[in-house]
C-alpha positions in Angstrom: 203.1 24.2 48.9 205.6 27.2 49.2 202.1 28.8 50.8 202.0 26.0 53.4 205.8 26.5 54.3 205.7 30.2 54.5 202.5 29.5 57.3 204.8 26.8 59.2 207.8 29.5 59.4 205.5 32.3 60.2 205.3 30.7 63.5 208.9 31.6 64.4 208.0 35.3 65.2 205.4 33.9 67.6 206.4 30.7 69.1 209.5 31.0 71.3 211.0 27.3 70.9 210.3 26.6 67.5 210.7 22.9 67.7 213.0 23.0 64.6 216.4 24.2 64.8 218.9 25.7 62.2 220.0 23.8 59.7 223.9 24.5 59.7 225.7 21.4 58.5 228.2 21.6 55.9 230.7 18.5 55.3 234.2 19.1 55.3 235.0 17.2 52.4 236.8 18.5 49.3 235.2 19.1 46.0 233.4 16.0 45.2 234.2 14.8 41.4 233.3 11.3 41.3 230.0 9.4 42.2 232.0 7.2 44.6 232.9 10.7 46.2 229.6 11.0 46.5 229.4 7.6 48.7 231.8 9.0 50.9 230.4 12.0 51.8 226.8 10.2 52.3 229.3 8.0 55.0 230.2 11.0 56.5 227.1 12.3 57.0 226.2 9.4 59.0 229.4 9.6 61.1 229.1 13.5 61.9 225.2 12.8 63.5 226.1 9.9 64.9 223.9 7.3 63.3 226.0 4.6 63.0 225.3 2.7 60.1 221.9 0.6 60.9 219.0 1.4 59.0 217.0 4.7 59.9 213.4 3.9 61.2 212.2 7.8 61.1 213.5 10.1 58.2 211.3 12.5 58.9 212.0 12.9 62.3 215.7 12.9 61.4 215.4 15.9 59.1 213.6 18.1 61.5 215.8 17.4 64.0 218.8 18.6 62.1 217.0 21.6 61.1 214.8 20.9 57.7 211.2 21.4 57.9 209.7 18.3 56.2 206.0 19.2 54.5 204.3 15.6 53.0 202.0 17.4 50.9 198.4 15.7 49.4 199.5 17.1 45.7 196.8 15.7 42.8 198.8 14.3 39.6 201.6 12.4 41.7 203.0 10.9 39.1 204.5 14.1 38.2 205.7 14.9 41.7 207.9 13.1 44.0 209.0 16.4 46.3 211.5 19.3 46.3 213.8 21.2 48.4 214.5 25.0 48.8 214.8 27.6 50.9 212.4 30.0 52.5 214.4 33.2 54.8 216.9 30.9 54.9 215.4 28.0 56.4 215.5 24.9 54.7 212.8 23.2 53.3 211.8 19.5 51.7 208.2 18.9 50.4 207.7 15.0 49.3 203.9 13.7 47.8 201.8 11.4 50.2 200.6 9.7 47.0 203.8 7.5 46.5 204.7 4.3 48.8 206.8 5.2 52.0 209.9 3.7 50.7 209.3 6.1 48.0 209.0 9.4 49.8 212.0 8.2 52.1 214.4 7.9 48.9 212.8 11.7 47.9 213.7 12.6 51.9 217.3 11.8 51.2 217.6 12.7 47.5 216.5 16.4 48.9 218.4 16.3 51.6 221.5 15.2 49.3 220.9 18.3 47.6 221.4 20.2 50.6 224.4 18.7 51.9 226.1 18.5 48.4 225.0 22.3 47.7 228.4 23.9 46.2 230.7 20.4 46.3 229.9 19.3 43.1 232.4 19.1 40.4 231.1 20.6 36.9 231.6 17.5 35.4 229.3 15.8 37.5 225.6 15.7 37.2 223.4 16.7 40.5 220.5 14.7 40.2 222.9 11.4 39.6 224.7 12.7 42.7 222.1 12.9 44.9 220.2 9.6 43.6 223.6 7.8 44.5 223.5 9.8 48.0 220.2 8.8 48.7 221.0 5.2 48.0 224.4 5.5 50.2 222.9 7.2 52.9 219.7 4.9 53.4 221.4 1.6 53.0 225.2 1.9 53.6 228.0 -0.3 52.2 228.8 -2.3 54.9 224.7 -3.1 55.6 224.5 -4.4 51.9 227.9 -6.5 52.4 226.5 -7.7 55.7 223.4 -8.8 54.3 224.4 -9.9 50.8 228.5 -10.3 50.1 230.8 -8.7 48.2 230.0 -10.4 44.8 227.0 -12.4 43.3 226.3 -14.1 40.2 222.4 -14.1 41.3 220.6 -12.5 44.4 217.1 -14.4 45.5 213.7 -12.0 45.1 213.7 -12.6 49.1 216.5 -11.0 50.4 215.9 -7.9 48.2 212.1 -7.8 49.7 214.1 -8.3 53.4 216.5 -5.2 52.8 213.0 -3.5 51.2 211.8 -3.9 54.7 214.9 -3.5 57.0 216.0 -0.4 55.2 213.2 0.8 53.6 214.1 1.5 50.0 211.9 -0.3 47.4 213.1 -3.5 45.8 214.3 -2.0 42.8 216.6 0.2 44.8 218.2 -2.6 46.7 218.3 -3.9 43.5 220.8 -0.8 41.9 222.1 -0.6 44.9 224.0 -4.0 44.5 225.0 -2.7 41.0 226.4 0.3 42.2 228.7 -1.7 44.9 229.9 -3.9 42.1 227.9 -6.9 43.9 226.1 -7.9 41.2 227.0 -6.8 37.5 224.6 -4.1 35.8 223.4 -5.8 32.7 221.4 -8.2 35.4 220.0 -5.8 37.7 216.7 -4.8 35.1 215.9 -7.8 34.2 216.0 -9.7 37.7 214.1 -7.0 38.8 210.8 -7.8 37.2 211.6 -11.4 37.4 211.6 -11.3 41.0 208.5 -9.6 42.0 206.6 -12.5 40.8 207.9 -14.3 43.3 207.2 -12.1 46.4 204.4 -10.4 45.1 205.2 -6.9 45.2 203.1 -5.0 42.2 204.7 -3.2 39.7 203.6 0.1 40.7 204.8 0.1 44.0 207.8 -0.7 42.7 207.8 1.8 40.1 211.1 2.0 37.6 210.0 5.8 36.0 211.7 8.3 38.1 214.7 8.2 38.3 217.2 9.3 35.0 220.6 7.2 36.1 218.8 4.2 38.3 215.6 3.7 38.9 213.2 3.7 41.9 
């Protein structure tokens, strides 16, 4: 993979307008100590590039335009890779598995790229992978689009219009599903449960909706 990337930026010496520009963005937030800080800065991500707050159709296209080269890479034993981030001569770069659904690989797009954004804002006492899970969740499907679509507070929320924000915001179902839980819009000791409940009902299999990779929620 870092073989593949090192190719891709080799073409810089030789191709005059590298179609991917530098990536340069660094939020102008304060040090960020909570996981609802987190939220925040996810929201002002979205305000700085001007993407309102409707879903994203293209990730990928998103990324490369701010200046990360995206690599999907055809890596065997997927279940123990989702993707990475780093940086090669000081261009960014995120590498996310082809073997996973796409709702999948565009949680891994944002969870990489909330480790670049959040690079250096991070309070000790917070932990960087639960950051950048609850930035990926923020940035893909933003408070007000979960309101919108589902209210404030719930005792219950019908399989249906999790697998309708699956496919308007393209997160999986059990990521809609924490997602609620997060913004207090249904209480956590349901989410779990409803979960499996629900896909019954819509028919969505278990492994696409896979619950093992995340260590706060799960995706």
């Amino acid at each position: 993979m870092v073989d593949q990337a090192e190719r891709w930026l080799s073409l810089k010496n030789v191709w005059p307008n590298f179609p991917i520009a530098s990536f340069n963005y660094h939020p102008d937030v304060p040090v960020v100590s909570t996981l609802d800080a987190v939220e925040q800065v996810a929201a002002k991500v979205r305000t700085d590039w001007q993407l309102g707050m409707n879903p994203l159709p293209d990730l990928i296209d998103l990324l490369e335009s701010k200046g990360i080269l995206v690599i999907v890479s055809n890596v065997p034993q997927a279940d123990k890779f989702d993707g990475l981030q780093a940086k090669i001569s000081g261009q960014p770069i995120v590498v996310v598995s082809s073997h996973w659904p796409g709702c999948r690989q565009r949680f891994t797009l944002a969870h990489e790229l909330g480790h670049l954004v959040l690079h250096g804002l991070l309070d000790e006492s917070i932990d960087e992978e639960m950051a950048c899970n609850r930035f990926a969740s923020a940035f893909l499907l933003p408070e007000v689009g979960l309101f919108q679509h589902l209210g404030e507070r719930r005792s219950n929320v019908d399989p249906k219009e999790l697998y309708f924000l699956k496919h308007e915001y393209g997160l999986s179902m059990a990521a809609c599903l924490y997602r609620s839980a997060d913004l207090g819009v249904i209480t956590e000791e349901k989410n779990a449960k409803y979960l499996y409940s629900s896909q019954k009902t819509v028919g969505v299999s278990r492994s696409q909706e896979s619950l093992s990779t995340r260590t706060d929620i799960i995706v």
